[in-house]
N, CA and C of each residue as an Amber inpcrd file, in Angstrom:
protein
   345
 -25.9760000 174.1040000  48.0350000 -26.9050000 173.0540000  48.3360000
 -26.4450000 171.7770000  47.6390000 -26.3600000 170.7370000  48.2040000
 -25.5810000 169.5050000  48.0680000 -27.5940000 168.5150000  47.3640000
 -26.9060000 168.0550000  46.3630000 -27.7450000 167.2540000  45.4330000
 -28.1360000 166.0560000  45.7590000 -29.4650000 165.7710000  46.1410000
 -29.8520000 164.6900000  46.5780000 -29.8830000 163.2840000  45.9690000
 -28.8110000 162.4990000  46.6660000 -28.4910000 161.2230000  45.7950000
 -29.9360000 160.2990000  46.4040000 -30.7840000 159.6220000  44.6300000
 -31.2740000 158.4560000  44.9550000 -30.9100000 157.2660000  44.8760000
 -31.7590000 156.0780000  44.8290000 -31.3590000 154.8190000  44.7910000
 -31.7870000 154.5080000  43.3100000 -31.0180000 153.4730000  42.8370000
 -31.4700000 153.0450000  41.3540000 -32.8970000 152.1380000  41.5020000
 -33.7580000 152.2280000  40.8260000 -35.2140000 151.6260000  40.7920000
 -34.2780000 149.9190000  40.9570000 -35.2290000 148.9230000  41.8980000
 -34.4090000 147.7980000  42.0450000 -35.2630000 146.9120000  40.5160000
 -34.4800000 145.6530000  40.1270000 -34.6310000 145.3040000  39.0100000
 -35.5730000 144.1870000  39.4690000 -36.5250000 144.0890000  38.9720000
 -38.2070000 143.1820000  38.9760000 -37.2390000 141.5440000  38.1780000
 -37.7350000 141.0310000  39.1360000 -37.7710000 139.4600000  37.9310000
 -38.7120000 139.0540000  37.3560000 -39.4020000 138.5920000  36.5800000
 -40.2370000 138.1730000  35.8420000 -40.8530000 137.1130000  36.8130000
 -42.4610000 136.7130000  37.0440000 -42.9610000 136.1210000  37.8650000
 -42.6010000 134.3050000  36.5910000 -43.0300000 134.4770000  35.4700000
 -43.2220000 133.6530000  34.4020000 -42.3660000 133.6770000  33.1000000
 -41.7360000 133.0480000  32.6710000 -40.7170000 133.3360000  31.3760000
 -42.5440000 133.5170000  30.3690000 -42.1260000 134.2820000  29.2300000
 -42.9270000 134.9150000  28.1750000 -42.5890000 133.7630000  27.3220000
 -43.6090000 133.2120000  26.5890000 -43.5350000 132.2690000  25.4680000
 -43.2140000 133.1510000  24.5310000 -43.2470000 134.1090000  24.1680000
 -42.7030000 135.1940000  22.5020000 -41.6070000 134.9610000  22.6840000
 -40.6190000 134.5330000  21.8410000 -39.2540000 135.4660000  21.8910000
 -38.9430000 136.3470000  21.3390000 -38.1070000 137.4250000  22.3320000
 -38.1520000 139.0170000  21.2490000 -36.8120000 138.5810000  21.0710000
 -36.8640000 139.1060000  19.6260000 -35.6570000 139.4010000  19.1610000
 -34.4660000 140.2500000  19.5200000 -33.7070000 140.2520000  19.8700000
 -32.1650000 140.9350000  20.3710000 -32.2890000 142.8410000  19.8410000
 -32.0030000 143.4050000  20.4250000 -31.9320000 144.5880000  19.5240000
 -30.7900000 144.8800000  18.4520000 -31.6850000 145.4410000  17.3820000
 -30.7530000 145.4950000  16.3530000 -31.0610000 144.5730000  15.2000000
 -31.9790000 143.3230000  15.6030000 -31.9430000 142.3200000  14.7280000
 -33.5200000 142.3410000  14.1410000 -33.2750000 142.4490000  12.6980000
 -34.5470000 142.1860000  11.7720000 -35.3300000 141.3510000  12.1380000
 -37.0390000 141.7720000  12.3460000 -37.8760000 140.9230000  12.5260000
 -38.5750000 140.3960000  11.3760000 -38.4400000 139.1240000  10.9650000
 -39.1950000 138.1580000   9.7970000 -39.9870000 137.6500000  10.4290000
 -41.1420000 137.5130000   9.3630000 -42.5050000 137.0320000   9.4590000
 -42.7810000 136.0370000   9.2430000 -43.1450000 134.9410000   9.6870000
 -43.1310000 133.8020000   9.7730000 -43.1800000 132.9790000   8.8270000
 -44.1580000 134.1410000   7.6200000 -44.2120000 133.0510000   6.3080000
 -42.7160000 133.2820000   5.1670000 -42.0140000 133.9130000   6.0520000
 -40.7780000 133.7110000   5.1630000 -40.2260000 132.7980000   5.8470000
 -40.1100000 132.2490000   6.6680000 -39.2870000 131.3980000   7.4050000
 -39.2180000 130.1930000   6.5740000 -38.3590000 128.9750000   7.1600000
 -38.2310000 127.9990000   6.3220000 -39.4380000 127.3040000   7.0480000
 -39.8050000 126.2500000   5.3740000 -40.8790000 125.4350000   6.0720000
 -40.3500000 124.3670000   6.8220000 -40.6540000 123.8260000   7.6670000
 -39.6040000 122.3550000   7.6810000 -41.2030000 121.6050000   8.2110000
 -41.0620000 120.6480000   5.9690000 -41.9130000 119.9560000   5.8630000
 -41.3130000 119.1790000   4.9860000 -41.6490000 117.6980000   5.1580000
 -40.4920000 116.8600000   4.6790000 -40.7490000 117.0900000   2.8070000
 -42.0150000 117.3670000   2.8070000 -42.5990000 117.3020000   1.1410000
 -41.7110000 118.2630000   0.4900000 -41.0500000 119.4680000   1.2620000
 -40.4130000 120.6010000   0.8490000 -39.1170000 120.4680000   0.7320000
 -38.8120000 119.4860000   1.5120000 -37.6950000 119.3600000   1.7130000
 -36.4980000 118.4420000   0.9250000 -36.9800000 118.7460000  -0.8360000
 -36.0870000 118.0470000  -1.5750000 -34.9680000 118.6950000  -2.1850000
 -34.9050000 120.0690000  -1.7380000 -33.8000000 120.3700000  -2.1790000
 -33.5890000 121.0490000  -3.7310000 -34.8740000 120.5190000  -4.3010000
 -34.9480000 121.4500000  -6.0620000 -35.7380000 122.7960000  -5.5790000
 -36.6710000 122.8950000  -4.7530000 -37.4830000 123.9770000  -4.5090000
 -36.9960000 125.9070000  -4.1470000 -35.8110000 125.5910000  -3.1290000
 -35.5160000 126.8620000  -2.8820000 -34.7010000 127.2100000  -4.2850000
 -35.2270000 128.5860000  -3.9670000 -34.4020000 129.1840000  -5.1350000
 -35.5200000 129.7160000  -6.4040000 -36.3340000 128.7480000  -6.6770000
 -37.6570000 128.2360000  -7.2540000 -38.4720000 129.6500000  -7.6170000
 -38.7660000 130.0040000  -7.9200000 -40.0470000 131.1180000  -8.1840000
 -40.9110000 130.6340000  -7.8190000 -41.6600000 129.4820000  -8.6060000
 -42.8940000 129.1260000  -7.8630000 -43.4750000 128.6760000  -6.3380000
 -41.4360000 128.0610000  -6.3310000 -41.8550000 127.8780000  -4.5330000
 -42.1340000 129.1290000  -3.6440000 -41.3170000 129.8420000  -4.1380000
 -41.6690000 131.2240000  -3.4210000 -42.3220000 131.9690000  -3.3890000
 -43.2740000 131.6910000  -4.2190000 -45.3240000 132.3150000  -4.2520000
 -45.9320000 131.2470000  -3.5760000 -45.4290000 130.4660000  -3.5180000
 -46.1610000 129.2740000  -2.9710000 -45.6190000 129.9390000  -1.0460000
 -44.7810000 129.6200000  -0.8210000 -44.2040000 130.3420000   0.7120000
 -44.7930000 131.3560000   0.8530000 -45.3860000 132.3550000  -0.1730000
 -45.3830000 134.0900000   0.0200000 -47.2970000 133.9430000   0.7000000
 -47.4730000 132.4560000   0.3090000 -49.2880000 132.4140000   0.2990000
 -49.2940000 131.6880000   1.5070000 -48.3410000 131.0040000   1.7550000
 -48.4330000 129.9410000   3.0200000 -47.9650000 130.7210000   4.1500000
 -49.0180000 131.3130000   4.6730000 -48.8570000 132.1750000   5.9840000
 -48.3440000 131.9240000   7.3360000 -49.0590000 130.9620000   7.2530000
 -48.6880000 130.0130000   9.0320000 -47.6420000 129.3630000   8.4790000
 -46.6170000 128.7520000   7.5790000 -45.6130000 128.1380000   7.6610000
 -45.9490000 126.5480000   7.5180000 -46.9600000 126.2740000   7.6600000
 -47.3600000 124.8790000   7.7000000 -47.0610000 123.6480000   6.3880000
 -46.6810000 124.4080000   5.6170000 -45.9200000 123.7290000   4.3990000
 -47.2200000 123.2390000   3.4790000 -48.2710000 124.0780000   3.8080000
 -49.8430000 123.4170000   2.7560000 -50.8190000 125.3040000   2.4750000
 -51.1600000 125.4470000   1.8820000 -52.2760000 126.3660000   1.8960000
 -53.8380000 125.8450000   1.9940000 -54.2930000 126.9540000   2.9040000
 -56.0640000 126.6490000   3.4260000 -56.8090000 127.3320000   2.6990000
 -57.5980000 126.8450000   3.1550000 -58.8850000 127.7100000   2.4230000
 -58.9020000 129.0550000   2.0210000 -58.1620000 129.9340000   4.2850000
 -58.2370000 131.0810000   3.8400000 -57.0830000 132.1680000   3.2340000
 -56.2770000 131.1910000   2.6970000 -55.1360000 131.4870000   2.3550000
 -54.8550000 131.3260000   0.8300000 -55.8740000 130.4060000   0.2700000
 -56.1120000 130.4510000  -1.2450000 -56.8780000 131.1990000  -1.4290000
 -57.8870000 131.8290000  -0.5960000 -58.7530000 133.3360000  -1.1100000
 -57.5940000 133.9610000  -1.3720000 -56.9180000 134.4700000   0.0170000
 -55.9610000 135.5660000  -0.4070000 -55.1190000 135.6690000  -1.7610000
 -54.5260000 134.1070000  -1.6700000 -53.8690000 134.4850000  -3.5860000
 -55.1460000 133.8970000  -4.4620000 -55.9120000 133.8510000  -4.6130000
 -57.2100000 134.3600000  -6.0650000 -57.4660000 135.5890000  -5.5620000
 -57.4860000 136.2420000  -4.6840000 -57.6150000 137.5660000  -4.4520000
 -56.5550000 138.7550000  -5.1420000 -55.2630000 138.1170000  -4.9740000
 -53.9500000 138.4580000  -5.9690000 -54.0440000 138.0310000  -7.1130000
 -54.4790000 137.3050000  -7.2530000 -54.8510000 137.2650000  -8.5940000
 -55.9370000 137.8950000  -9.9570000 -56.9660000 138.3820000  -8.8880000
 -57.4910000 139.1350000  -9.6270000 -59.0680000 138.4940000  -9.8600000
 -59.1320000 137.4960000  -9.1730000 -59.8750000 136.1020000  -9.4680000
 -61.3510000 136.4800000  -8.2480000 -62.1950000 135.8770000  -8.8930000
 -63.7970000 136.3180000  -7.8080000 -63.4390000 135.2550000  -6.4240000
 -64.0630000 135.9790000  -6.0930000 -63.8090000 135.4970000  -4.2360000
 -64.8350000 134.9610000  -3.3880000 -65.9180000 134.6770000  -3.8360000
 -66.6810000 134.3470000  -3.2530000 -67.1590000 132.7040000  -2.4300000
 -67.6430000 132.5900000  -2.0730000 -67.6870000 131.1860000  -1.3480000
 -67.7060000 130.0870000  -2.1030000 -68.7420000 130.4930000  -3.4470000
 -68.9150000 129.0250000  -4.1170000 -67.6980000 129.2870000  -5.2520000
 -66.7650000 130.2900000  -5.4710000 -66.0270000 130.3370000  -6.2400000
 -64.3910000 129.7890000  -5.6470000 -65.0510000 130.3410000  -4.3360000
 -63.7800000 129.4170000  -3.8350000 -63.6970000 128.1190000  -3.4260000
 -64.7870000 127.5960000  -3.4250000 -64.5420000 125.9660000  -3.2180000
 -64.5470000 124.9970000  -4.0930000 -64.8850000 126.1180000  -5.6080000
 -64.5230000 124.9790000  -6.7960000 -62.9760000 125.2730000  -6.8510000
 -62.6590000 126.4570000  -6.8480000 -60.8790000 126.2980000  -6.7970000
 -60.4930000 125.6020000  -6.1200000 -61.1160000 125.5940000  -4.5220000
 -60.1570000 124.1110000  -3.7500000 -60.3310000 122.6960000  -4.1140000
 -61.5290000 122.8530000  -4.8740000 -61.8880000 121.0680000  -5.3780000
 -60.5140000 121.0450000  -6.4260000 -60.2410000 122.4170000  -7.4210000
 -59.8860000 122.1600000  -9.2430000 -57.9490000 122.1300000  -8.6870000
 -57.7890000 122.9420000  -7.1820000 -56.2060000 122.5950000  -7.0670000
 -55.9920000 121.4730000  -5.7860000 -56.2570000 121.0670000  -5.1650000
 -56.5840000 120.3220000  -3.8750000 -57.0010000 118.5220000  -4.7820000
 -55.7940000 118.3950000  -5.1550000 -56.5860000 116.6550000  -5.5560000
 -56.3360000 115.9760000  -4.8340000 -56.1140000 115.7480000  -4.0710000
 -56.3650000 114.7580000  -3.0140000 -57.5310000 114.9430000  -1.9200000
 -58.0170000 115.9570000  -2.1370000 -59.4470000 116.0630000  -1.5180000
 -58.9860000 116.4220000  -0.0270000 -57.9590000 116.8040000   0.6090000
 -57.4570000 116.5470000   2.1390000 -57.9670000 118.3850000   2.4980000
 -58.4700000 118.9820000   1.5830000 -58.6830000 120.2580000   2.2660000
 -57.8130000 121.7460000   2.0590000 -56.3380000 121.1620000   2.0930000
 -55.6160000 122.0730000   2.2610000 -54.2440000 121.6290000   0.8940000
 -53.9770000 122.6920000   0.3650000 -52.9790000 122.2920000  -0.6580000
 -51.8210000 122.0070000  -0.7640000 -50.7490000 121.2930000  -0.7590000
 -49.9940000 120.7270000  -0.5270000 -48.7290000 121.8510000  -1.8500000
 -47.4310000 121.3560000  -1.5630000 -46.7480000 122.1270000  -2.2620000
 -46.3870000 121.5600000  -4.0990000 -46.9080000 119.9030000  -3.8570000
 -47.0490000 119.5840000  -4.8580000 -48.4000000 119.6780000  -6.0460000
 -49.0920000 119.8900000  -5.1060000 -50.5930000 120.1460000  -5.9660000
 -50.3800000 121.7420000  -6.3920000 -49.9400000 122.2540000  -5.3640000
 -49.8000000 123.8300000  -5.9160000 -48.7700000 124.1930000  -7.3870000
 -47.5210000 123.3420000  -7.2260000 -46.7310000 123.2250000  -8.3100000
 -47.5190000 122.8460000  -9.7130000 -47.9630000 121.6410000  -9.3160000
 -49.0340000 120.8490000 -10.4990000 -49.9220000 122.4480000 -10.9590000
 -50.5530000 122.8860000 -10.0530000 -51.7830000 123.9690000 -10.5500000
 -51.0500000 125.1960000 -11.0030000 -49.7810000 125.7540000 -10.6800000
 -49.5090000 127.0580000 -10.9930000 -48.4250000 127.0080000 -12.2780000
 -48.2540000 125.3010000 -12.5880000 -47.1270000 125.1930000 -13.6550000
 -48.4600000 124.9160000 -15.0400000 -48.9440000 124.3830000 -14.8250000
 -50.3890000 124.3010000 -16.0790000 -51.1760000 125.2850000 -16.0430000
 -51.3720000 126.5310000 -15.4520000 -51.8870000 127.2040000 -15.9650000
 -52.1060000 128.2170000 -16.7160000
């Protein structure tokens, strides 16, 4: 009895290119908050390498080159520090001096080198 040849499944095109890009196989997927920031404030050149910059990157989730609100819970949360609403908005008043909300990499330096 002679073996019944099929056809290869035909190959689909994509109706829409996918905004994700996947990565190649084989190749390590990094998480965004390791990525580089590209923020000009960061971008002097003493920072990488830095320890502090790199707790500072390890907290800055989205990459945005500042930490938020809910991203300074998370490190007083690493830290060991109370978490609560009114505890966290005197921390954003006591590291946040410029009042803009969100912490910048120099206010964070200023707050994590004095304390």
């Amino acid at each position: 009895m002679a073996a019944k040849k099929t056809k290869p499944a035909p190959k689909v095109k994509p109706t829409q290119k996918s905004p994700v890009k996947v990565a190649k196989k084989g190749t390590p997927r990094v998480p965004p908050m390791h990525g580089k920031v590209n923020h000009p404030e960061l971008d002097d050149g003493e920072s990488e390498g830095d320890e502090t910059f790199e707790i500072f990157k390890s907290f800055d989730r989205d990459g945005s080159g500042s930490i938020d609100r809910g991203e300074l819970a998370r490190l007083l949360e690493a830290l060991g520090q109370p978490n609560d609403d009114d505890e966290l908005s005197m921390a954003l008043d006591v590291v946040d001096a410029n009042g803009s909300g969100r912490i910048s990499w120099a206010e964070f330096k200023a707050w994590w080198l004095d304390r």
